[in-house]
C-alpha positions in Angstrom: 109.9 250.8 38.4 110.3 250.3 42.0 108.6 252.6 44.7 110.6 254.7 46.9 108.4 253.3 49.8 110.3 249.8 49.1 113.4 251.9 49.7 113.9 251.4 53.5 113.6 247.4 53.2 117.0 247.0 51.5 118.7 248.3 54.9 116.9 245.6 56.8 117.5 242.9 54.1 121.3 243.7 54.2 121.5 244.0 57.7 119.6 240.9 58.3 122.5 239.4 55.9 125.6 240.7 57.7 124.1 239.9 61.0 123.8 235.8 59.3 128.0 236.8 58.3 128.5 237.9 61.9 127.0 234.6 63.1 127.7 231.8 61.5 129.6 229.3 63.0 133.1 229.7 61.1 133.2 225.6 61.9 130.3 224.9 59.3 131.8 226.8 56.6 132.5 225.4 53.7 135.0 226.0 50.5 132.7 224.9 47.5 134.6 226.2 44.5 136.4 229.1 42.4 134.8 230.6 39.8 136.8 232.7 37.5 139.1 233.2 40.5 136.5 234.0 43.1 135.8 231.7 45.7 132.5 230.6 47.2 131.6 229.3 50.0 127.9 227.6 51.7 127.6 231.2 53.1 127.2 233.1 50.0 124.7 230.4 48.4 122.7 230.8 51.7 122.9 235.0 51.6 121.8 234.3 48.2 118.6 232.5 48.6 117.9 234.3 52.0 118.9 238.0 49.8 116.6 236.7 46.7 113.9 235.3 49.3 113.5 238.9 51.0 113.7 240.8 47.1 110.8 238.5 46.0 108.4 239.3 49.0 108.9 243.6 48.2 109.3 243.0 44.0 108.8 240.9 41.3 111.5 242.6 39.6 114.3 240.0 38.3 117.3 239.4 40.3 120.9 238.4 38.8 123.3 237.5 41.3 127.3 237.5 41.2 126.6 234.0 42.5 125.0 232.7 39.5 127.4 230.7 37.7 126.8 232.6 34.3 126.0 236.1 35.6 128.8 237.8 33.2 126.7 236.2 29.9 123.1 236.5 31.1 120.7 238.3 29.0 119.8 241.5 30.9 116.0 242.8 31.6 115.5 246.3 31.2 115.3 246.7 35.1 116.4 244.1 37.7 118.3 243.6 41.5 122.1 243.0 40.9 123.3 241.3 44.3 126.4 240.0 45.7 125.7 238.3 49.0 128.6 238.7 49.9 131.4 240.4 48.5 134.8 239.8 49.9 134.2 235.9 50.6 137.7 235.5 50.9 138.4 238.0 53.6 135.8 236.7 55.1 136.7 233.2 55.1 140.4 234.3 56.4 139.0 236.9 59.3 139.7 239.8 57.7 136.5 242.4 58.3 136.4 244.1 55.4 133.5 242.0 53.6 130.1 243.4 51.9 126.9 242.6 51.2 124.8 244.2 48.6 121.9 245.0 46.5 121.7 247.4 43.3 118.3 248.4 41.1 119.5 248.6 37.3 117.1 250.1 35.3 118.0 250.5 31.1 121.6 249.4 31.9 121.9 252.2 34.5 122.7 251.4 38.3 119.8 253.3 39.5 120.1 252.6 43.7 123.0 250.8 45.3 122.9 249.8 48.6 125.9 248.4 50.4 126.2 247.0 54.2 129.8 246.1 55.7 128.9 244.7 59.2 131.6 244.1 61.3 131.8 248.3 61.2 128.0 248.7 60.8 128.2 251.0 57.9 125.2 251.3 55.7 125.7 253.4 52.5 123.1 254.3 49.8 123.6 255.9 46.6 120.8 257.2 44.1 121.6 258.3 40.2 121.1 262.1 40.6 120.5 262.1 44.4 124.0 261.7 45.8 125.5 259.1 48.4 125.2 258.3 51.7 126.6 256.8 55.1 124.3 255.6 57.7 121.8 258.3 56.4 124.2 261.1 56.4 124.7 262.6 52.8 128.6 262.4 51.4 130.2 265.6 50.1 132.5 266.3 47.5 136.0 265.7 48.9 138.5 268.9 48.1 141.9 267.0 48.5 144.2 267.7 45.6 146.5 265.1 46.7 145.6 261.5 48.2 146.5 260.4 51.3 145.1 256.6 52.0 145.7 253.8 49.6 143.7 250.1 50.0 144.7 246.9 48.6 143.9 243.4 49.9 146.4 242.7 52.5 146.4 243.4 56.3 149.9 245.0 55.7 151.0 246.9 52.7 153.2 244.9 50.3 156.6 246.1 49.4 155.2 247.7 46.4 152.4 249.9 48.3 155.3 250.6 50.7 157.5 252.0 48.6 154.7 254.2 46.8 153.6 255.3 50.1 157.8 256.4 50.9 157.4 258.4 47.3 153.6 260.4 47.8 151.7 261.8 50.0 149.9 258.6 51.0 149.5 258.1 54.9 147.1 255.8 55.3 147.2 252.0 54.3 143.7 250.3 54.5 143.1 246.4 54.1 140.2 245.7 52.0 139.1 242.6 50.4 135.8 244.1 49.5 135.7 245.8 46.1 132.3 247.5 47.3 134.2 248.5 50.3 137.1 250.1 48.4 134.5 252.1 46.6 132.5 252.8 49.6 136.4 254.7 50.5 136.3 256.2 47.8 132.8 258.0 48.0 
């Protein structure tokens, strides 16, 4: 099992990652391919060899990453790093700013510790099976609204769909997201 003193080296890892995102010269980025509908880019080969690189010096534990062409059908240790280098690569590669990078210890099939960075608003969050969540070291409380009142989808405006819903609810808020982690980080 992983020490809890290895615990403050994922922040560094994932925000030595996003600063890479914030840097790199949109001019040498490359399309490479779609896989299953995702695409992927030189950048998230590159976060994933820097993000396995870093793991390796801390842990010998496995890694899997969403990057790996056969991730879905890979046989599973009983504890390994689940990454995505970056999730979001195609808000990314349009300038949108709602892309992720991040790092998860599953351990018997259970996510264990999740960390998650999103750089362009500097928001680290951490969450720990049976220890709560966290943003930027503050701890996240249960939230006591009966009724929702923000809605996320991929877009930077709501379609005519989300519009409407909005028109019929008590919905407010519309927040762009091409980040799955990101839509759950809302969430929490």
């Amino acid at each position: 099992m992983l020490s809890e003193n290895k615990i403050p080296y994922f922040e560094e890892i994932l925000k030595s990652a996003g600063n890479i995102l914030l840097t790199f010269p949109k001019e040498n980025l490359e399309k490479k391919a779609s896989i299953n509908d995702n695409l992927k880019t030189n950048i998230d080969d590159y976060l994933q060899n820097y993000i396995s690189n870093e793991l390796r010096k801390i842990s010998n534990i496995p890694i899997i990453s969403e990057e790996d062409k056969h991730h879905d059908s890979m046989k599973r240790p009983d504890e390994y790093f689940l990454i995505d280098p970056l999730d979001g690569t195609r808000s990314y590669v349009e300038g949108f700013q709602t892309y992720a990078t991040q790092i998860a210890v599953i351990v018997e099939n259970k996510v264990v510790m999740s960390f998650i960075y999103l750089p362009t608003v500097d928001e680290y969050y951490t969450g720990f099976l049976g220890g709560g969540s966290y943003i930027n070291g503050i701890k996240l409380h249960k939230c006591l609204m009966e009724k929702p009142i923000s809605i996320t989808d991929n877009y930077k405006q709501p379609s005519k769909l989300i519009e409407e819903l909005m028109e019929k609810s008590t919905i407010i808020n519309y927040i762009e997201s091409g980040s799955l982690a990101y839509k759950m980080c809302l969430i929490a």
